[in-house]
N, C-alpha and C positions, 0 to 999 in steps of 0.2 A: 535603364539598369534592370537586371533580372532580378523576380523578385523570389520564383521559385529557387525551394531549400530541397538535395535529397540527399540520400543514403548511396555513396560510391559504391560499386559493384566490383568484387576481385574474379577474376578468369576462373581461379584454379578451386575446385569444390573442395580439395582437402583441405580448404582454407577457411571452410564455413563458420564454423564453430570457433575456431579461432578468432573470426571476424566480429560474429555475433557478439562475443565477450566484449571485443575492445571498441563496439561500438557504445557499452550499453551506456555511458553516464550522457554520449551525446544525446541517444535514441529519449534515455528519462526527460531532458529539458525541453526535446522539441516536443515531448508528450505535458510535461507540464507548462509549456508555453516561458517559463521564465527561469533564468539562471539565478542560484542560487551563492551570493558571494560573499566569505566570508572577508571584514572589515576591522578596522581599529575601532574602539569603542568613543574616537573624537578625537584625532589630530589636524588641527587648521592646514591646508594647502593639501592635504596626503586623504584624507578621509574624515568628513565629517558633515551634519546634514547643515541646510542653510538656515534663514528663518522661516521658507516656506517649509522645511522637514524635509525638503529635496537634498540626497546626500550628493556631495561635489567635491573633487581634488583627484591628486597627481592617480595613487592608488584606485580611485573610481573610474576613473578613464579608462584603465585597464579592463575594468569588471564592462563597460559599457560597448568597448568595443568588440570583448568576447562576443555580446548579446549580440551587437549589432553584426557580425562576422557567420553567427548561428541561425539569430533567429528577426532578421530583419528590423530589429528594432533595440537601439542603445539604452530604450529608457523597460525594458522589459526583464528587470533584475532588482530582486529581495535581496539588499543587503540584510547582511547579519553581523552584528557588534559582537567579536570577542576580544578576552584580555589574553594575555601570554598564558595564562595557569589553562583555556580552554579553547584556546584555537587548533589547535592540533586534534584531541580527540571530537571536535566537533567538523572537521574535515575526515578523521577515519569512522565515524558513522555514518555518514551519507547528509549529515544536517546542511551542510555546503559543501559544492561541487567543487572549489578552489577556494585558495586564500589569497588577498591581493591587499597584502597590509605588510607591516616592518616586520618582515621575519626574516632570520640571516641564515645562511646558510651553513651549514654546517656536516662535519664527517658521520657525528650521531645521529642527528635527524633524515639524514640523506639515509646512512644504512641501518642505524637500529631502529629508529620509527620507520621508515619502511614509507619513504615519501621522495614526490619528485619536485627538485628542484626546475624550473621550465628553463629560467635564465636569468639574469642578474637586470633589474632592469633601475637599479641607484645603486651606486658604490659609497658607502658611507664609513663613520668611523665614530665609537664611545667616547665621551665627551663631557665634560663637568660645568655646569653653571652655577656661579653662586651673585648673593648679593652685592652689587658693588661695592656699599657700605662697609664690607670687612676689608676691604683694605688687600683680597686675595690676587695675586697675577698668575701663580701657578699652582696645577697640581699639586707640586710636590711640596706646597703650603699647607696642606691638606691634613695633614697628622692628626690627631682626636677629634673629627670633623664627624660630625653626624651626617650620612646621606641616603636622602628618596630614593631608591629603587624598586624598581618594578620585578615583583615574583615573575618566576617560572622564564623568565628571559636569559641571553647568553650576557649579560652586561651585569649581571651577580657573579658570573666566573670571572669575568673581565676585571671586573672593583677588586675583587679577592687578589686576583693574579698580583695587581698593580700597587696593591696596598702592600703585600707581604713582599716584594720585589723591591720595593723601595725600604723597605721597612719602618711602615708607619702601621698605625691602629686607624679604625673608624669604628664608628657605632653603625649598621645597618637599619634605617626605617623604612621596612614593606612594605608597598602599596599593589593597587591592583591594577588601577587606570593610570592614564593619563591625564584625565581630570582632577584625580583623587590628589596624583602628586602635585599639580598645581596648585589645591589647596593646601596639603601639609605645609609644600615647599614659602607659599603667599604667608602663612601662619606662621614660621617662624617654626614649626618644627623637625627642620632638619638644616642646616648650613648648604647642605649641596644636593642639586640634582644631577642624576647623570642616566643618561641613557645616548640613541644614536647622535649625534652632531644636528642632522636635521630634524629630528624630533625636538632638540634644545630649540633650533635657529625658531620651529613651529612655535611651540609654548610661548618662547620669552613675545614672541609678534601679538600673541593674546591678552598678555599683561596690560593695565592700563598705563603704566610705566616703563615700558621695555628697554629705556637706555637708564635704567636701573639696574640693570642686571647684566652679568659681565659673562661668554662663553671662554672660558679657559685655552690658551694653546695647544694642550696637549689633545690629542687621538690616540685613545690607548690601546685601538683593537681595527682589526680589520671584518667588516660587516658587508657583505655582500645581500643584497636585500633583492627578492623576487617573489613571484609568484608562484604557489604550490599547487601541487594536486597530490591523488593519491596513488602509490604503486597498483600498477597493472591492467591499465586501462592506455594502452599503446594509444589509439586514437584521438581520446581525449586530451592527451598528453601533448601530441602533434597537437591539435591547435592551436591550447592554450599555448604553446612555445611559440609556434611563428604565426598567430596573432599580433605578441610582443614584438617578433621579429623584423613582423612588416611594418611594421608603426618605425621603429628603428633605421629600417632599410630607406620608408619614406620620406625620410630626412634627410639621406644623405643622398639621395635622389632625388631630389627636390621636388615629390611630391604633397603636397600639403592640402588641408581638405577643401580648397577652393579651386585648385585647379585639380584633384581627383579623376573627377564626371568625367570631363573635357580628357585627360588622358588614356583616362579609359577605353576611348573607342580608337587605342592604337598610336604609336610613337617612333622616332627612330633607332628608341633602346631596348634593346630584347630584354635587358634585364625588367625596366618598369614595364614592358609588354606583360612579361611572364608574371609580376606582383602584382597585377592588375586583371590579369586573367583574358587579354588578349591571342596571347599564346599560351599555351601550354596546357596539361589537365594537373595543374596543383588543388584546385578545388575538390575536385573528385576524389585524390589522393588522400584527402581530409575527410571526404563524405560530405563536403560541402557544394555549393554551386561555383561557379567561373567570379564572379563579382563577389567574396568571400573576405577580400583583403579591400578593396573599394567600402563597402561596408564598415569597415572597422578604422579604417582612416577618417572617413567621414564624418566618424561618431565625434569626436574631440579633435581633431587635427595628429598631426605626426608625432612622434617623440617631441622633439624638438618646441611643436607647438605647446603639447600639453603641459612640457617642462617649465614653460614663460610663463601660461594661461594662471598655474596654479603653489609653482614656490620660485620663480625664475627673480632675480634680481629685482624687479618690477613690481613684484608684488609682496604684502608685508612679510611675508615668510623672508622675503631677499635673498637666496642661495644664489650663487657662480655657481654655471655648469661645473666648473673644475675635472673632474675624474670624470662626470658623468657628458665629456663635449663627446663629441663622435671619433672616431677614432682621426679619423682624417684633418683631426683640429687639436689634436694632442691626446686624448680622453682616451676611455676605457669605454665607451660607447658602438659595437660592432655586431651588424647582423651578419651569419654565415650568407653565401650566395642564391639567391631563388635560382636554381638550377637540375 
């Protein structure tokens, strides 16, 4: 495998300075050796460190295979812990080069913060847990219910929307974390948690009781959750996209990071040729080398794998792929063509 990293070169000189710009957040990481990624402050399966303080799940996979896709190595990245109130401004300072935690997409964030959405890489949906003990089976049980929510999130419009729609009252109790709500919610001070589906499926897995506690039928929002960067860095943007992409694509190609190597040196499909860096100059195109996307497979495995590895059925988080199967399997899971 190659292990040199360089700077793609454009033909046309009126292109210099243009170039310059949209290299620069790559050119800072391979100056400072490690990607900076911003993270959830501790959600089990998606982000969160282990006992040894090694951070692991669905969301770090992501940030690992950037590294590994950059800078030849997946373990060569500073997470950073933010909450909803500070992930944002600390992605438009330069503190983190991307975000790769539950952030949903959206019309305001997309154009008034002035941020790029890379790609969707969970479909999920807002969702209410409460104590099994009350006796609740839905929602729409919910009427002067006190509930956990997490500031500065879309799942405070979401509660609003769904409570004044039905027409019921709640009492709102603010939090910051995700820890924090599992204490209120453990204490007894609030009746409901509600944030995305798989954040509930996360939490309730960490409970020392968890068929104590019941996730509600309803989805009361539509959450598209990916990876961010910041407007105007064209370059850095491509990566982080089809990074994701190829992780994606390697799935449904049935690339997986055991037989990766072995494909790599050339196959009878132009397509994993070209995702693999056998044919084509996608590397380049990126400012990165030919083994680019090899790399970033390797780090964690494919979609597919990482999805199993860290909340898949299997493990305590238990999620069905559901929305998130490959397209070709029913899902909402689709990388555009390496072409």
């Amino acid at each position: 495998m190659k292990k040199s990293i360089f700077i793609g070169a454009f033909a046309a000189t009126s292109l210099v300075a243009g170039v310059a710009q949209a290299q620069q957040t790559l050119e800072a990481i391979l100056d400072r050796g490690e990607l900076n990624c911003g993270v959830s402050t501790g959600l089990a399966g998606f982000s969160a460190p282990d006992a040894n303080g090694v951070w692991q799940g669905f969301d770090v996979a992501k940030c690992r295979a950037v590294a590994a896709a950059i800078l030849d190595d997946p373990m060569a990245v500073n997470f950073v812990p933010t909450t909803g109130q500070t992930r944002f401004s600390a992605l438009a300072s330069g503190e983190v080069d991307m975000l790769a935690r539950n952030t949903t997409w959206t019309f305001t964030r997309d154009i008034d913060l002035r941020l790029t959405f890379v790609g969707t890489n969970y479909y999920d949906g807002q969702g209410f847990m409460v104590p099994r003990e009350i006796g609740v089976s839905s929602g729409m049980e919910l009427d002067g219910a006190t509930v956990c929510i997490q500031t500065g999130t879309t799942t405070e419009l979401n509660l609003a929307d769904f409570f004044r729609a039905n027409g019921m009252e709640y009492e709102p109790v603010p939090i910051e974390t995700n820890a924090e709500a599992q204490q209120q919610y453990l204490a007894g001070a609030c009746d409901v948690y509600t944030t995305d589906v798989s954040g509930l499926a996360a939490t309730r897995a960490s409970f020392g009781e968890p068929d104590d506690h019941v996730i509600l039928p309803e989805v009361i929002s539509k959450e598209p959750l990916g990876p961010v960067v910041r407007d105007g860095d064209k370059n850095w943007e491509g990566i982080v996209r089809w990074t994701l992409f190829a992780l994606m694509a390697a799935e449904e190609l049935g690339v997986t990071s055991a037989n990766v190597e072995e494909l790599a040196q050339g196959t009878d499909s132009p397509e994993i040729n070209r995702l693999l860096g056998s044919e084509g100059d996608f590397g380049d195109m990126l400012g990165l080398d030919s083994d680019w996307a090899v790399r970033a497979i390797a780090a964690s495995g494919n979609y597919g794998e990482i999805f199993a590895a860290n909340i898949g059925e299997q493990t305590p988080i238990g999620l069905a792929r559901g929305l998130n199967a490959q397209w070709t399997q029913g899902g909402l899971i689709y990388a555009p063509p390496f072409r």
